[in-house]
C-alpha positions as CSV (number, residue, x, y, z in Angstrom):
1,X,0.0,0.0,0.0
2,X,1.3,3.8,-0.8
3,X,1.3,6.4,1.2
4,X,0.2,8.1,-1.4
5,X,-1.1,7.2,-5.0
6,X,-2.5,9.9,-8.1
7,X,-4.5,8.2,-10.6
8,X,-5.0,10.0,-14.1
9,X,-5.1,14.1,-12.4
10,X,-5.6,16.3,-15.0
11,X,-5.6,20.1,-13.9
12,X,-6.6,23.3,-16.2
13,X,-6.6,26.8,-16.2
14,X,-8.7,28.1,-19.2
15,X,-7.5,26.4,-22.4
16,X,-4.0,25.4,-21.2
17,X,-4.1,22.1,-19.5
18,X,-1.1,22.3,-16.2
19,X,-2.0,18.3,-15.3
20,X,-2.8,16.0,-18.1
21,X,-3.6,12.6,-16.7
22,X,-0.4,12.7,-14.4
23,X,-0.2,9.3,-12.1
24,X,2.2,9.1,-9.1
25,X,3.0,6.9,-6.0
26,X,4.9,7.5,-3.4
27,X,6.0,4.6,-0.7
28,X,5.7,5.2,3.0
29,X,8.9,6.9,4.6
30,X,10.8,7.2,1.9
31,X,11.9,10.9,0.0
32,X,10.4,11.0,-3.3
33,X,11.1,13.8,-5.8
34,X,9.0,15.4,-8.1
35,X,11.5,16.8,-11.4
36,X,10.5,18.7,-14.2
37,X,10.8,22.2,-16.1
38,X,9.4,25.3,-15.1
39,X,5.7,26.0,-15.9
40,X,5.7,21.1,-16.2
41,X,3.4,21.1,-13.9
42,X,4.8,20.1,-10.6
43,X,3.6,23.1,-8.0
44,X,-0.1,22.8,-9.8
45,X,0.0,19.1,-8.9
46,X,1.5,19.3,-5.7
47,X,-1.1,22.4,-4.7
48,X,-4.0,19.6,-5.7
49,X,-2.6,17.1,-3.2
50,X,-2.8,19.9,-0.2
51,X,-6.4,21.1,-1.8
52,X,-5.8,24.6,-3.2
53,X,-6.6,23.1,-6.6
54,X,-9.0,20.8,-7.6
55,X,-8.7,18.5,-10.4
56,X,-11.5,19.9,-12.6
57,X,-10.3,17.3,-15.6
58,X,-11.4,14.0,-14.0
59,X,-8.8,11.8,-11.8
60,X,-8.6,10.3,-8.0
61,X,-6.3,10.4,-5.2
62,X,-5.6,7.6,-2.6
63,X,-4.4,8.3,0.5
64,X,-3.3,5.4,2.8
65,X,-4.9,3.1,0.5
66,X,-7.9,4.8,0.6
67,X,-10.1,6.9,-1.8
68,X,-10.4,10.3,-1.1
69,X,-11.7,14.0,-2.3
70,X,-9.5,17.0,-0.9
71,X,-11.6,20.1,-0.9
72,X,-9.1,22.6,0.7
73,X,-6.0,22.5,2.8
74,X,-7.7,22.7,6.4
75,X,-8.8,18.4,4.9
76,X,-5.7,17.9,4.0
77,X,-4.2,19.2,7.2
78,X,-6.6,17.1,9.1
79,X,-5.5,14.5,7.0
80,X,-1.9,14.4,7.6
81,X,-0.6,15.9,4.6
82,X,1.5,19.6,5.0
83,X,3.3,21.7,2.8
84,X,5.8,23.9,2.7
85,X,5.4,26.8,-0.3
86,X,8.4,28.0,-1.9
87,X,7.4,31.7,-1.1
88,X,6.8,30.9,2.4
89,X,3.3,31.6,4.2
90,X,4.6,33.1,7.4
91,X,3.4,36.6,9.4
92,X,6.7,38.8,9.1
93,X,5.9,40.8,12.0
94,X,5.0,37.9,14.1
95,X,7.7,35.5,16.3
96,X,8.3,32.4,15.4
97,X,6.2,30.8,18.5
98,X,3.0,32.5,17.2
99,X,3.5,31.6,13.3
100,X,3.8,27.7,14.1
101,X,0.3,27.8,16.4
102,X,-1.6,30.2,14.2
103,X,-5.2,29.0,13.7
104,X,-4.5,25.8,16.0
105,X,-3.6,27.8,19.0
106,X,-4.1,25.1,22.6
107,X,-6.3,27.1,24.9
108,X,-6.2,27.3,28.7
109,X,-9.8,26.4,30.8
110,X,-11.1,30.0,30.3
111,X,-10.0,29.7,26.5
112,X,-7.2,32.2,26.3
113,X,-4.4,31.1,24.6
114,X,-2.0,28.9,26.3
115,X,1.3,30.1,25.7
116,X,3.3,28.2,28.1
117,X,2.1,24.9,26.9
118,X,2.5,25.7,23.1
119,X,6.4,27.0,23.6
120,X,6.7,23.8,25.0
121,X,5.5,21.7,22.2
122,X,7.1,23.6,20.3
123,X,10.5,23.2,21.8
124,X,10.2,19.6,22.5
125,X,9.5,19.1,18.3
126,X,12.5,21.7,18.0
127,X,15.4,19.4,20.0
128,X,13.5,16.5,18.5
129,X,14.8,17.4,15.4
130,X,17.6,19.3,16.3
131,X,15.8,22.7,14.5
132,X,17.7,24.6,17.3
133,X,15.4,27.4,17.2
134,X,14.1,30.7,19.4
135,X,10.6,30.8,19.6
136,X,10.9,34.4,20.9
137,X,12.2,35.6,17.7
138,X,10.3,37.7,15.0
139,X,10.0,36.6,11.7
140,X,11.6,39.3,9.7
141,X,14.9,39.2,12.0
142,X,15.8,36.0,11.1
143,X,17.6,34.1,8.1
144,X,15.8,32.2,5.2
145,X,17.0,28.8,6.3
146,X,15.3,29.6,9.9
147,X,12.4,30.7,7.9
148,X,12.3,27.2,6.4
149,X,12.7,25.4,9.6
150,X,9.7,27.3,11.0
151,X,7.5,26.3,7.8
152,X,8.5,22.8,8.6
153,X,8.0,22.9,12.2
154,X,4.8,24.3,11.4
155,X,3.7,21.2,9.5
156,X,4.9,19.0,12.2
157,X,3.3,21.1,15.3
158,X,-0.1,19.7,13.1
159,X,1.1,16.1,13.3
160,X,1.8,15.9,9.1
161,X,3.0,12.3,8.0
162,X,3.5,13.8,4.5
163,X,5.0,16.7,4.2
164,X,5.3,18.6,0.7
165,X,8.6,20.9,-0.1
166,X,7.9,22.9,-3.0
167,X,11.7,23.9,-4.0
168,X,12.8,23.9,-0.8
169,X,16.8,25.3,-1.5
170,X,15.8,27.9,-4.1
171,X,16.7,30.8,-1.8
172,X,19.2,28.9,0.9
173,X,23.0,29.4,1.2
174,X,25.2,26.4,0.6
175,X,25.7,25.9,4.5
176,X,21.8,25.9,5.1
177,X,21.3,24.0,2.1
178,X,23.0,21.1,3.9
179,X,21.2,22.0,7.2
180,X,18.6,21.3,5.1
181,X,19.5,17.9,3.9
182,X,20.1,17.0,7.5
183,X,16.4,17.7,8.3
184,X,14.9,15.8,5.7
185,X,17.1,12.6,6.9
186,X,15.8,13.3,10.3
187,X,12.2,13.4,9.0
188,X,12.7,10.0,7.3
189,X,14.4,8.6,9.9
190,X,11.1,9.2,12.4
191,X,8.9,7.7,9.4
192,X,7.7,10.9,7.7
193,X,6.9,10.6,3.8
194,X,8.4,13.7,1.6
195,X,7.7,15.0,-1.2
196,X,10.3,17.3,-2.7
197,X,9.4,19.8,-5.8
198,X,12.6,20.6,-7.3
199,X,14.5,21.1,-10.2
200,X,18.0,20.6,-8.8
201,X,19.8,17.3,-10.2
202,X,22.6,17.4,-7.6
203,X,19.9,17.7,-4.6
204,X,17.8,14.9,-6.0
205,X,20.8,12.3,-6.1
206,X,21.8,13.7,-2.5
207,X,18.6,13.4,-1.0
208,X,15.8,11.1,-2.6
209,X,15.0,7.7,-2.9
210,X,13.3,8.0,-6.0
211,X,11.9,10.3,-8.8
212,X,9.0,10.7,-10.8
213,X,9.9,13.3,-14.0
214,X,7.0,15.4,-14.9
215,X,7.0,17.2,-18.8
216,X,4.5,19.4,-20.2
217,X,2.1,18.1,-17.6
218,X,2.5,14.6,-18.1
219,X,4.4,11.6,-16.4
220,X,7.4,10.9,-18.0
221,X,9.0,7.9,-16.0
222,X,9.6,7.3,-12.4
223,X,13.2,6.2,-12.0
224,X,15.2,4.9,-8.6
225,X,17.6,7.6,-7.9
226,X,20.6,5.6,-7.4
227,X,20.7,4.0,-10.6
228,X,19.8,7.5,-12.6
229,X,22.8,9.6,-13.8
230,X,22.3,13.4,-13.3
231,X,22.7,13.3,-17.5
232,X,20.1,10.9,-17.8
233,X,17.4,12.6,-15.3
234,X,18.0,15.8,-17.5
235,X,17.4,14.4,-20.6
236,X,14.1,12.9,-19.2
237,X,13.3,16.4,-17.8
238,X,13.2,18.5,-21.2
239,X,13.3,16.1,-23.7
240,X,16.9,16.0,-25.2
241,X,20.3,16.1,-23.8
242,X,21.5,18.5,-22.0
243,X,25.2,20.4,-20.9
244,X,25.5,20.4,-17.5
245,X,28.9,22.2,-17.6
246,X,28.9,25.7,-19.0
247,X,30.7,26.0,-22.5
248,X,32.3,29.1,-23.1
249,X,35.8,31.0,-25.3
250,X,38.1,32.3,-23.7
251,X,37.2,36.3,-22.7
252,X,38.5,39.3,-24.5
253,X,38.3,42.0,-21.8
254,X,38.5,45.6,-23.2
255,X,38.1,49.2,-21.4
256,X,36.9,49.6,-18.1
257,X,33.0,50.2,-18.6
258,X,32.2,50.2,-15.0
259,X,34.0,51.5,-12.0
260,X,32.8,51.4,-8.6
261,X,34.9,53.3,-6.1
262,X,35.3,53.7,-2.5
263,X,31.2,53.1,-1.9
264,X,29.8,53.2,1.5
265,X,26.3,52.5,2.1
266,X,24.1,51.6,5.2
267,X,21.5,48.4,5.9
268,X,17.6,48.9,6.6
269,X,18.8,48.9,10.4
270,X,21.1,52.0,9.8
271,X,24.7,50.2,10.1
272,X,27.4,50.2,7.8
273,X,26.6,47.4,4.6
274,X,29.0,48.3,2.4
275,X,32.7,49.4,3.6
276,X,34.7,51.2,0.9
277,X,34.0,48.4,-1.5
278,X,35.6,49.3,-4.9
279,X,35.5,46.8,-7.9
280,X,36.3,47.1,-11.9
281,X,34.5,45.5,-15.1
282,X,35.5,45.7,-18.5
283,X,33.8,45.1,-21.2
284,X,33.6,42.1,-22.8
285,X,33.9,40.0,-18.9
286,X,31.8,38.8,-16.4
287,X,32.8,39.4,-13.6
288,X,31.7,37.3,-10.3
289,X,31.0,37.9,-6.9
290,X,31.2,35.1,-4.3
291,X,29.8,35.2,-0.9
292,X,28.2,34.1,2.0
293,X,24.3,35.8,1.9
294,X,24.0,38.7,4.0
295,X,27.5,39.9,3.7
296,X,26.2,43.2,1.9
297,X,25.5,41.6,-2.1
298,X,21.6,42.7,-1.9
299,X,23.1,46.5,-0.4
300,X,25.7,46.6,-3.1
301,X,22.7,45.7,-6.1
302,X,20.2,48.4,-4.7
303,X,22.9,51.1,-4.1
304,X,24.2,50.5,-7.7
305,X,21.0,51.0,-9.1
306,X,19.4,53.5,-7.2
307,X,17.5,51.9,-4.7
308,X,19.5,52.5,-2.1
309,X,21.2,55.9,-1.0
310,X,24.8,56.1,-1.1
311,X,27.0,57.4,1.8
312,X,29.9,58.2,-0.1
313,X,31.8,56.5,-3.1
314,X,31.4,56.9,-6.4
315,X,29.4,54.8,-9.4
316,X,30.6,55.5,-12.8
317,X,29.4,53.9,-16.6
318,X,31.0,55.0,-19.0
319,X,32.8,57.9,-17.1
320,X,29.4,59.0,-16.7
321,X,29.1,59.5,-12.6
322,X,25.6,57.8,-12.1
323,X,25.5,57.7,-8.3
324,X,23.0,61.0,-7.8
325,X,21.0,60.2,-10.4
326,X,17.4,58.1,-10.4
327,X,16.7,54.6,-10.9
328,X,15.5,55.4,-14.8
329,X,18.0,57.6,-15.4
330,X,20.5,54.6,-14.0
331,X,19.1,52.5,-16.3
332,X,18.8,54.6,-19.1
333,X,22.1,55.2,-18.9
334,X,22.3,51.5,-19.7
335,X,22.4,49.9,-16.8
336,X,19.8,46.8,-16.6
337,X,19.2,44.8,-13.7
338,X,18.0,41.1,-13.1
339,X,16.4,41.5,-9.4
340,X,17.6,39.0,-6.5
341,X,13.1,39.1,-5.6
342,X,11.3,38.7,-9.1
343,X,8.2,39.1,-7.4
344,X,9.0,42.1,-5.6
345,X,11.6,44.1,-7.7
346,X,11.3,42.5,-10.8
347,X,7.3,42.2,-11.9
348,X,4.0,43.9,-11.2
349,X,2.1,40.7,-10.4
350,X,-1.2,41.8,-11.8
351,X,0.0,43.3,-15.1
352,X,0.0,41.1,-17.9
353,X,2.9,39.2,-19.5
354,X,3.3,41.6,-22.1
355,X,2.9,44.8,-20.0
356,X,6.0,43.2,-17.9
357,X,7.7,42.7,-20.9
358,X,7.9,46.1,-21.7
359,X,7.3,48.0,-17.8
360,X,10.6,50.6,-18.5
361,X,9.6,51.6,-22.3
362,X,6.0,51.1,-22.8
363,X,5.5,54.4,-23.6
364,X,8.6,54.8,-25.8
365,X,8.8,53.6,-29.5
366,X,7.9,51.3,-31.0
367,X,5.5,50.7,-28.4
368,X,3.9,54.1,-27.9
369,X,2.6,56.9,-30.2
370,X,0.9,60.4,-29.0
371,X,0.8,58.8,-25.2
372,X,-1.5,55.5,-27.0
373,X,-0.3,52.2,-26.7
374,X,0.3,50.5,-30.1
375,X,-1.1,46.8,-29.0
376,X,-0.5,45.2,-32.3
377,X,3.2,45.7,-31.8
378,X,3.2,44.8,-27.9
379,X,1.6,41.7,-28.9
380,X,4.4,41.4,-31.2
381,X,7.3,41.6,-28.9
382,X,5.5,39.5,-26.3
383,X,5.1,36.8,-28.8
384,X,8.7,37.1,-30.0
385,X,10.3,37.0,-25.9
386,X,8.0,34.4,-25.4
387,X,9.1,32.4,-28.0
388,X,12.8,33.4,-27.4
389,X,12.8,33.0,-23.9
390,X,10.6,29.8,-23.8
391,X,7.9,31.3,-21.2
392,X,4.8,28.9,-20.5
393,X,2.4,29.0,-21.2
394,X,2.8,31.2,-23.9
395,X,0.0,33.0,-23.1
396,X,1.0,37.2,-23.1
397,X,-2.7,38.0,-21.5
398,X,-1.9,36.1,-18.6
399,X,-1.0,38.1,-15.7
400,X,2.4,37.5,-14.2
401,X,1.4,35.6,-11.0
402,X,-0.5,33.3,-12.8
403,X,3.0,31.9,-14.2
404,X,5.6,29.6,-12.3
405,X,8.2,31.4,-10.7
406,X,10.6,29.9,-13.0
407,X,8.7,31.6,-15.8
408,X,8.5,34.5,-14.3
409,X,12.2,34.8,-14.2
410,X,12.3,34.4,-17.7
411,X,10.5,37.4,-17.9
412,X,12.6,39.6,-16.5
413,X,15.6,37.9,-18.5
414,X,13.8,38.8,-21.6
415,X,12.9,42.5,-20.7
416,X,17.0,43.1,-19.9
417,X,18.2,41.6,-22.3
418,X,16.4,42.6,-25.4
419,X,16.7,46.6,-24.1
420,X,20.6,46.4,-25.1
421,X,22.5,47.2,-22.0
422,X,26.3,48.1,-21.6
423,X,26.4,46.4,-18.1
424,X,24.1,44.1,-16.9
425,X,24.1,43.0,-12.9
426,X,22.9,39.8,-12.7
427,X,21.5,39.2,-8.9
428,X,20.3,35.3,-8.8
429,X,19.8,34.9,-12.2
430,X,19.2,31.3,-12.5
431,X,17.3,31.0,-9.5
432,X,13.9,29.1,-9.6
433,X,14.7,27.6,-13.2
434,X,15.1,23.9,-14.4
435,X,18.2,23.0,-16.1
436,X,17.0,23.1,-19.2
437,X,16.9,26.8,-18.7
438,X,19.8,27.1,-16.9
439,X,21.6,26.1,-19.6
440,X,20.0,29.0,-21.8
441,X,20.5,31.8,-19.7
442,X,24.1,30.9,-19.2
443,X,24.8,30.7,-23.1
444,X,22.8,34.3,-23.0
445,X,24.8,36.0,-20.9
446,X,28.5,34.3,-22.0
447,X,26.4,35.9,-25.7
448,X,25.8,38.6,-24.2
449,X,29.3,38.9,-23.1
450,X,31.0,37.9,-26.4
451,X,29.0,40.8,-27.9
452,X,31.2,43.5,-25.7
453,X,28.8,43.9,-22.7
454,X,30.2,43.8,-19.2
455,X,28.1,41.4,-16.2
456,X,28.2,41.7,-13.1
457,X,27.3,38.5,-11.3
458,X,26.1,37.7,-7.8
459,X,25.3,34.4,-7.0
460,X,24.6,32.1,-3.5
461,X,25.3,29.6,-6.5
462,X,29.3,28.8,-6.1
463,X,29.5,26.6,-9.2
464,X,27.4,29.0,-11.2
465,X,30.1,31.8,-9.9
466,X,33.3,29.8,-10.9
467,X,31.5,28.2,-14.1
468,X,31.1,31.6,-15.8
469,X,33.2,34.1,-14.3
470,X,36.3,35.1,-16.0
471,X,37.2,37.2,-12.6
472,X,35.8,36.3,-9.0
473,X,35.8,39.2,-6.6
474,X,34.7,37.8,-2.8
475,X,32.7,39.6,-1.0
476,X,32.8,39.9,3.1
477,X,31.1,41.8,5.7
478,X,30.6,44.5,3.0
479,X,34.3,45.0,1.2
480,X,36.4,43.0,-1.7
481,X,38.3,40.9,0.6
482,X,39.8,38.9,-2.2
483,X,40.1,38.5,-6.2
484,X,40.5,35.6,-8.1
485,X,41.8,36.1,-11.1
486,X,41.1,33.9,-14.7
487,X,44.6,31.6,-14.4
488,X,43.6,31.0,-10.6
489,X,39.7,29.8,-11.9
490,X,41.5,27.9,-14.5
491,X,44.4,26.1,-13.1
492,X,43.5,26.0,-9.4
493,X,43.1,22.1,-8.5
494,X,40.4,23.0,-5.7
495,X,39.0,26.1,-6.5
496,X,35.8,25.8,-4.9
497,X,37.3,25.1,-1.6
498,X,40.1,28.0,-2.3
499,X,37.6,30.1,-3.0
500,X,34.6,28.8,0.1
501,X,37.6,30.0,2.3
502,X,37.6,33.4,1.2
503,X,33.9,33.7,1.8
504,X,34.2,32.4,5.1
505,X,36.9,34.9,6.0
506,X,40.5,33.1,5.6
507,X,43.3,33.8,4.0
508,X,45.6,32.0,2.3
């Protein structure tokens, strides 16, 4: 008997069908991966299991060998079955105690809320598997990996046997990406079933048992991890095979394009983020920056764009000084961006796909005439990014949160990209996308770079860092504490580790 079994779900939203007959079973305590590309399916699947979606196309689920209908998450709570969102459902201003017991709150005689009893549920679940968390803390204050552990502590405080993770590393450092491995073994070890969304090759062979590959909506194959290549679980994913290492010339590296001097720049809490950071980028290079998140990379991105006042330093592209001037003057002076938060710096959720293909230069030509939008050539465009760009479905109507978040990357990629910058900071830009994908954005921006532009990478990514950088510049507690330079990449025999040093403050 499975824990759980799909029969035939089939999902649709308007004429695009997400799940198309899609069968699944997963075994009782065992880690079973769900693989695919963005916008195959897998969150729209995994959202009909936990009852946010029904499965209006016919189709049955069996849960613990039996038959059942899940209306709506409170049932599948009650049920057993939790989940853990990739954008996570938690009350920022709230502590960590009150967003695990929200809307199951234990009640004293007189019907107050008990306090003292839940922080001690709480804490017993907490050493039980080593979460080693404070239950006085407030959301906001604390890291993304803590975040995570609450989410999943929030499933277990409502005794879930099967607990969902819909791409549960997508925004983790590498040292809470392993934290993160060590919970999930915990969780199997005590008997829980997991299901893990994700598009990550290297985490599936790490973590699960086995792995059901989902394309275009439809089951492809379920495969024992073990005996599955990385190579051979890509190919299943999109279709055809795919380069996992990233192919590129050697760089040509002309003038300096853009020069960063001396910038100083406080955090949200009013302390000093950046510390007389300086860096260099020619044209024709990407250059990377490696480090540990939270050592200033998100202060450095806003404060180089405009989003962010600058203390002191200066900014300069193409001699031009740019650090008093706007955000659209910045990026008119071609400067383009590719947001660490799509869904807060880099898309207007409700607009359509087309408007956020265009949200900088809708009213500029060709686009615009005498202040009225010209819709037969914004359809245009949209039709041409999509196509480009592979977003799904390819639908330019559709407003951007209807869209995975992988997709809705690929909008923003599209946007920069096709508006022709000089320099273009990349902030994340994989993140959220299937390696299929992947591999296309990296072959755009090593194009991009063969063309003459200059990048300016930050990534929580190592391998992504060392892969297509032709200069690493490390980043710590807000300064360049270190630079690696092309024949160091090349010829280094343990670069990663050379380089993980660095980050973590060392010297060679």
């Amino acid at each position: 008997m499975f824990a759980l079994e799909l029969k035939n779900i089939s999902k649709s939203f308007g004429l695009f069908k997400a799940n198309d007959e899609i069968c699944l079973s997963v075994k009782h305590g065992e880690v079973h991966a769900i693989l695919g590309e963005n916008g195959a399916g897998k969150s729209t699947l995994m959202k009909i299991i936990f009852g946010i979606y029904q499965p209006d196309l016919g189709g049955e689920i069996f849960y613990n060998g039996k038959k059942i209908i899940i209306p709506n998450p409170r049932f599948a709570i009650k049920k057993g079955i939790g989940m853990v969102h990739q954008h996570f459902m938690l009350v920022r201003p709230f502590s960590i105690l009150l967003n695990i017991i929200l809307g199951v709150e234990p009640r004293t005689s007189l019907g107050t809320i008990d306090y003292s009893r839940a922080r001690s549920e709480v804490m017993a679940l907490s050493e039980k598997y080593n979460f080693n968390i404070d239950p006085e803390k407030i959301i906001e204050q604390i890291s993304v990996g803590m975040q995570q552990r609450v989410e999943i502590l929030k499933t277990l405080y409502r005794n879930a046997d099967l607990i969902i993770l819909d791409e549960p590393t997508a925004s983790l450092t590498p040292q809470e990406i392993l934290d993160f491995y060590r919970i999930v073994r915990n969780l199997k070890e005590v008997g829980k079933t997991i299901i893990i969304i994700t598009h990550k090759l290297h985490e599936i062979k790490e973590i699960a048992d086995r792995c059901t590959v989902i394309r275009k909506g439809r089951t492809i194959e379920t495969v024992d991890v073990a005996t599955t290549s990385e190579e051979d679980l890509a190919s299943k994913m999109v279709g055809r095979s795919v380069n996992l290492h990233v192919k590129k010339s050697p760089s040509n590296p002309g003038e300096i394009i853009f020069a960063v001097d001396s910038l100083n720049a406080l955090n949200d809490k009013h302390f000093p983020a950046l510390k007389n950071l300086s860096l260099q980028l020619r044209r024709g290079e990407i250059l990377g920056i490696a480090g540990i998140d939270g050592n200033g990379q998100s202060e450095l991105v806003e404060a180089l764009t405009g989003l962010r006042k600058i203390q002191s330093g200066s900014v300069k592209i193409n001699r031009l000084e740019i650090s008093k001037l706007t955000p659209r003057q910045i990026y008119e002076s071609k400067l383009a961006m590719i947001p660490e938060d799509r869904q807060r710096r880099g898309l207007v959720m409700d607009f359509k796909v087309k408007e956020n293909l265009v949200l900088q230069r809708i009213e500029k030509n060709p686009f615009s005439k005498y202040g009225f939008i010209l819709t037969r050539e914004l359809d245009k465009f949209a039709e041409t990014m999509m196509e480009r760009f592979d977003i799904r479905p390819r639908n330019r109507e559709l407003n951007a949160r209807n869209l995975s978040g992988g997709n809705q990357q690929k909008i923003i990629l599209a946007r920069e990209i096709s508006n022709n910058p000089d320099v273009l900071i990349a902030f994340q830009p994989t993140r959220g996308l299937d390696v299929g994908a992947i591999e296309y954005v990296h072959h755009e921006l090593i194009k991009l770079r063969d063309l003459g532009k200059a990048i300016l990478l930050l990534s929580f990514e190592l391998d992504e860092v060392i892969n297509l950088s032709d200069r690493i510049d490390v980043i710590v507690d807000g300064a360049i504490s270190s630079q690696i330079s092309n024949e160091t990449i090349k010829t280094h025999p343990n670069i990663k580790e050379h380089i993980g040093l660095f980050m973590a403050g060392g010297k060679v």
